[in-house]
Z-matrix of the N, CA and C atoms (Angstrom, degrees):
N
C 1 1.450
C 2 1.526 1 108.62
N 3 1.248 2 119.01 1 127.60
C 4 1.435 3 124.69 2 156.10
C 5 0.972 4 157.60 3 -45.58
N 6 1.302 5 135.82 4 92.56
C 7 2.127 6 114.83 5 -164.89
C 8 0.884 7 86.53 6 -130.38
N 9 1.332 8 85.75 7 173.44
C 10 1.538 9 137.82 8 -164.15
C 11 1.458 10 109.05 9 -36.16
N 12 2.105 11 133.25 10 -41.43
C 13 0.683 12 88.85 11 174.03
C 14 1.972 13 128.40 12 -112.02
N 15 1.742 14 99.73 13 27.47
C 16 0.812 15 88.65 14 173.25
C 17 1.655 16 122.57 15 -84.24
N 18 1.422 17 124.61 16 -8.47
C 19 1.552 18 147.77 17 169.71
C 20 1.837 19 94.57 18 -50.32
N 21 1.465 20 115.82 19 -36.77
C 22 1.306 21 124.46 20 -172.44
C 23 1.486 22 108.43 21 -77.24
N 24 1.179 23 106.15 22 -23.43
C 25 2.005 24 109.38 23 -168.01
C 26 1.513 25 94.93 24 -89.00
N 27 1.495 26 118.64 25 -33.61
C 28 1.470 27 109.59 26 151.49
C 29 1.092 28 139.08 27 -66.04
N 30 1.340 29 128.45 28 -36.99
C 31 1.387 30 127.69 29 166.82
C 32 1.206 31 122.31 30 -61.21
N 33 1.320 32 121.35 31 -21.61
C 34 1.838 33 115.51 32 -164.55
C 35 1.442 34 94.80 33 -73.64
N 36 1.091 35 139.01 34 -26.56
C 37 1.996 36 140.02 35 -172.22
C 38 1.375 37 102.33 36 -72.95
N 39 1.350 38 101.59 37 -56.83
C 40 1.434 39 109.56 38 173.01
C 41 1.346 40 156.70 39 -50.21
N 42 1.690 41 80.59 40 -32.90
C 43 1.510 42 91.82 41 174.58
C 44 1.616 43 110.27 42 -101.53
N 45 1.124 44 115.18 43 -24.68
C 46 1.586 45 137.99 44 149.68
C 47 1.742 46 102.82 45 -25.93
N 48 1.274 47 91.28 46 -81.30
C 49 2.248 48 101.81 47 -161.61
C 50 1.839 49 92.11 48 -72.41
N 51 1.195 50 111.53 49 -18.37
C 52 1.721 51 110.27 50 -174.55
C 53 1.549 52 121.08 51 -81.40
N 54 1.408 53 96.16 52 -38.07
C 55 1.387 54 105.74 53 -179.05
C 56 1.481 55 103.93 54 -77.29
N 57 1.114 56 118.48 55 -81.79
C 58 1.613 57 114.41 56 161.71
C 59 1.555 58 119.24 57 -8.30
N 60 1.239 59 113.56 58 -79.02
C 61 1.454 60 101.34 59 179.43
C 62 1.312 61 133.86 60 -56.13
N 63 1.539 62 97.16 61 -27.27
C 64 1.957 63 96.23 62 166.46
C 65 0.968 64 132.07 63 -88.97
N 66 1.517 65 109.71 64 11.24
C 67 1.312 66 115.54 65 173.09
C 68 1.637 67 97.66 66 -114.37
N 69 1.024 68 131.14 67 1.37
C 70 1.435 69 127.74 68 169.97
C 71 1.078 70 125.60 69 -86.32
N 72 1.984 71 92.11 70 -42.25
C 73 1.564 72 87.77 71 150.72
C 74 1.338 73 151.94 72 -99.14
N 75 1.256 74 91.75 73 26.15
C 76 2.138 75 106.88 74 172.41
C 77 1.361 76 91.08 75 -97.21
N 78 1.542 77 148.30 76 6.66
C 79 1.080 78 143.91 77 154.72
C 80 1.290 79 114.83 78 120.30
N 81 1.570 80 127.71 79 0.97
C 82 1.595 81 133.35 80 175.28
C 83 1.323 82 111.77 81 -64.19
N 84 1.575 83 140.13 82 123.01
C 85 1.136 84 143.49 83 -178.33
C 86 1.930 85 105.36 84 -41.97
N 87 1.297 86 102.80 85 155.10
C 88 1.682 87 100.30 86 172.46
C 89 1.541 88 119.76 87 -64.23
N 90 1.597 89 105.44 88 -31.56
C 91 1.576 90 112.38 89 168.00
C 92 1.611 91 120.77 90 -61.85
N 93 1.273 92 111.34 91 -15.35
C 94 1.612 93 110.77 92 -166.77
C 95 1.903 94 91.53 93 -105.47
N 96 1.250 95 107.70 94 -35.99
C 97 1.509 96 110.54 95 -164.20
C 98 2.075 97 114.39 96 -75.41
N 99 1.657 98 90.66 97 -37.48
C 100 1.509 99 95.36 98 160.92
C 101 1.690 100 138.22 99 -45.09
N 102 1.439 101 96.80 100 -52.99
C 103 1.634 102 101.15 101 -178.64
C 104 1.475 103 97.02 102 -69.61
N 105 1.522 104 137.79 103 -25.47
C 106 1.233 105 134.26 104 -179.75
C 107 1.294 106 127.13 105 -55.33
N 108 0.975 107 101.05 106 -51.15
C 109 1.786 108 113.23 107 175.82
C 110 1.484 109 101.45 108 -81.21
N 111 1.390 110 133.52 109 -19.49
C 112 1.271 111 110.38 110 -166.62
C 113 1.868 112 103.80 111 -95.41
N 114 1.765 113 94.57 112 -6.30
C 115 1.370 114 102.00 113 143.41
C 116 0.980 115 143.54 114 -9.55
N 117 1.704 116 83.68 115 -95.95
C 118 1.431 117 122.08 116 -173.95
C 119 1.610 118 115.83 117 -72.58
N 120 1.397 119 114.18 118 -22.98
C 121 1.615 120 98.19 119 158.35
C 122 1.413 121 118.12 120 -100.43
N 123 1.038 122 122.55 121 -18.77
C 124 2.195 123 117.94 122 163.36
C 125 1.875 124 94.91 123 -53.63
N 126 1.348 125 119.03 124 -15.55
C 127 1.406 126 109.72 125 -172.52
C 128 1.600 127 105.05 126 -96.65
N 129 1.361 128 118.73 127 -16.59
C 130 1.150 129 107.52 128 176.74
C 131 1.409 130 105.72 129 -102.16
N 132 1.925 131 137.89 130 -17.61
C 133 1.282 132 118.65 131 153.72
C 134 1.567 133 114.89 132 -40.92
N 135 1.156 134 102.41 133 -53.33
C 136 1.681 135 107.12 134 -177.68
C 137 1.449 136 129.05 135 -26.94
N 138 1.601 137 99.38 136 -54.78
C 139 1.263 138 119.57 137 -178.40
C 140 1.429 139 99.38 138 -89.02
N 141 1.194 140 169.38 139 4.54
C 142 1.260 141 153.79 140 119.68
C 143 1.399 142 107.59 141 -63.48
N 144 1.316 143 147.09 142 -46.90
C 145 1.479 144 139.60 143 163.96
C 146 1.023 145 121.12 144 -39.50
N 147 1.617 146 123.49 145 -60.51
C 148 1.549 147 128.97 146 -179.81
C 149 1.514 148 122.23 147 -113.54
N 150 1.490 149 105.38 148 -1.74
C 151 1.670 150 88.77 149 176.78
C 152 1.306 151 102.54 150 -110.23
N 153 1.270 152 140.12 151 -46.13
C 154 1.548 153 151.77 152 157.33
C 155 1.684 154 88.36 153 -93.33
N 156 1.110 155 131.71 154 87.18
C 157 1.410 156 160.26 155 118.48
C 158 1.719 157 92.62 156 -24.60
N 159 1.547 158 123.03 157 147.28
C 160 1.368 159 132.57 158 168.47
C 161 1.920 160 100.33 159 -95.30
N 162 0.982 161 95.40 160 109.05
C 163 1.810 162 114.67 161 -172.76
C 164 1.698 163 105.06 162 -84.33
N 165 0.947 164 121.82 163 134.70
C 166 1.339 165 129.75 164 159.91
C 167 1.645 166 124.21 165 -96.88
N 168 1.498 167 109.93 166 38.14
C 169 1.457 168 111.75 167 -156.56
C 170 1.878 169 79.50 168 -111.84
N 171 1.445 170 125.47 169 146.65
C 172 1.121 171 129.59 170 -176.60
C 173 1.151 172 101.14 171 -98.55
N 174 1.729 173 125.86 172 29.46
C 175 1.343 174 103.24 173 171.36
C 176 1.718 175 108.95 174 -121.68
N 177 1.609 176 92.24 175 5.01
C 178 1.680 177 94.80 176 -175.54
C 179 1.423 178 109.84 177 -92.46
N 180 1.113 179 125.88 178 143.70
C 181 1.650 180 146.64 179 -163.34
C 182 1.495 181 98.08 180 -61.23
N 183 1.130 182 134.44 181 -14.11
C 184 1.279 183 130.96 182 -156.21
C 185 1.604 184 115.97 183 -109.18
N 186 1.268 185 89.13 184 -31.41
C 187 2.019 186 111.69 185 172.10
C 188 1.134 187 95.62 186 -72.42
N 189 1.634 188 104.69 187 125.24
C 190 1.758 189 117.56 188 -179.55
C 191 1.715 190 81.47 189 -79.82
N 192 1.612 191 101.81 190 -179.37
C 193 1.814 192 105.50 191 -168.22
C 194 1.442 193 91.01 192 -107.19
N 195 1.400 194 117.60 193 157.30
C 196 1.251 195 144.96 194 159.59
C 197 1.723 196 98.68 195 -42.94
N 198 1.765 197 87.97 196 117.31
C 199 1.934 198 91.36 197 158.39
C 200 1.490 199 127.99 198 -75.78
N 201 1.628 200 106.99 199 -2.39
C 202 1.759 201 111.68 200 -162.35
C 203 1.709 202 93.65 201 -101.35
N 204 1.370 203 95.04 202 -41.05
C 205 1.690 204 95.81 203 170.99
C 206 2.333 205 91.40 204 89.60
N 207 0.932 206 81.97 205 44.66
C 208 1.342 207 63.40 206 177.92
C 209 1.920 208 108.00 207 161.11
N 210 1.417 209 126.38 208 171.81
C 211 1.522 210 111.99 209 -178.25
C 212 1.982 211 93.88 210 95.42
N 213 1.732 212 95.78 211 150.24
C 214 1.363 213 105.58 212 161.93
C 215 1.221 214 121.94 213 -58.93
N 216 1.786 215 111.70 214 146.81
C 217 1.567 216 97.85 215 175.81
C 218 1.434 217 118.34 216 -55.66
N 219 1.249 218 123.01 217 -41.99
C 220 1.559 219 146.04 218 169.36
C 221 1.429 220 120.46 219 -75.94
N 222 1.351 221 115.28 220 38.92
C 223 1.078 222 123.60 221 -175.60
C 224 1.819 223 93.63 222 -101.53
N 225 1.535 224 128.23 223 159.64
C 226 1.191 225 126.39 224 144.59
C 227 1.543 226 130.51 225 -80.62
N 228 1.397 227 142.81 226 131.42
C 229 1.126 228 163.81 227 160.10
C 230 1.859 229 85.80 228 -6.98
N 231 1.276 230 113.23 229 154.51
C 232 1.390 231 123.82 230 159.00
C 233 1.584 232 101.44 231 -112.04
N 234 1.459 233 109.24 232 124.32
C 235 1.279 234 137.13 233 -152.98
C 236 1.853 235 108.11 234 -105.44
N 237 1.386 236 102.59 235 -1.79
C 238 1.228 237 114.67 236 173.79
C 239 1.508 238 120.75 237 -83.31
């Protein structure tokens, strides 16, 4: 299942090569149109980093569920 921030690991390319190009082609040089888009996706890490933060709380819709079914949330993986 998909969330929210994997919709984001798609968008950052996108809005990156998208923004840029539509602003290159409404006539903004490639030097002015680059830092723009790279903007506009450092702005959407942002907002998946700190505004929808990736939560480890088992009650948010977005946390796939534990395969062990069981253990602290803050427990480490057994590596054995």
């Amino acid at each position: 299942m998909t969330g929210y921030h994997d919709y984001v690991l798609g968008l950052i390319p996108a809005a990156l090569l998208g923004t840029t190009f539509a602003l290159e082609g409404l006539g903004l040089s490639m030097q002015a149109a680059v830092p723009v888009g790279g903007a506009v996706a450092a702005g959407l890490v942002a907002h998946a980093m700190f505004v929808r933060g990736p939560s480890t709380d088992p009650m948010v819709a977005d946390a796939p569920a534990r395969a062990d079914g069981g253990g602290s949330p803050g427990a480490p993986p057994n590596a054995d």
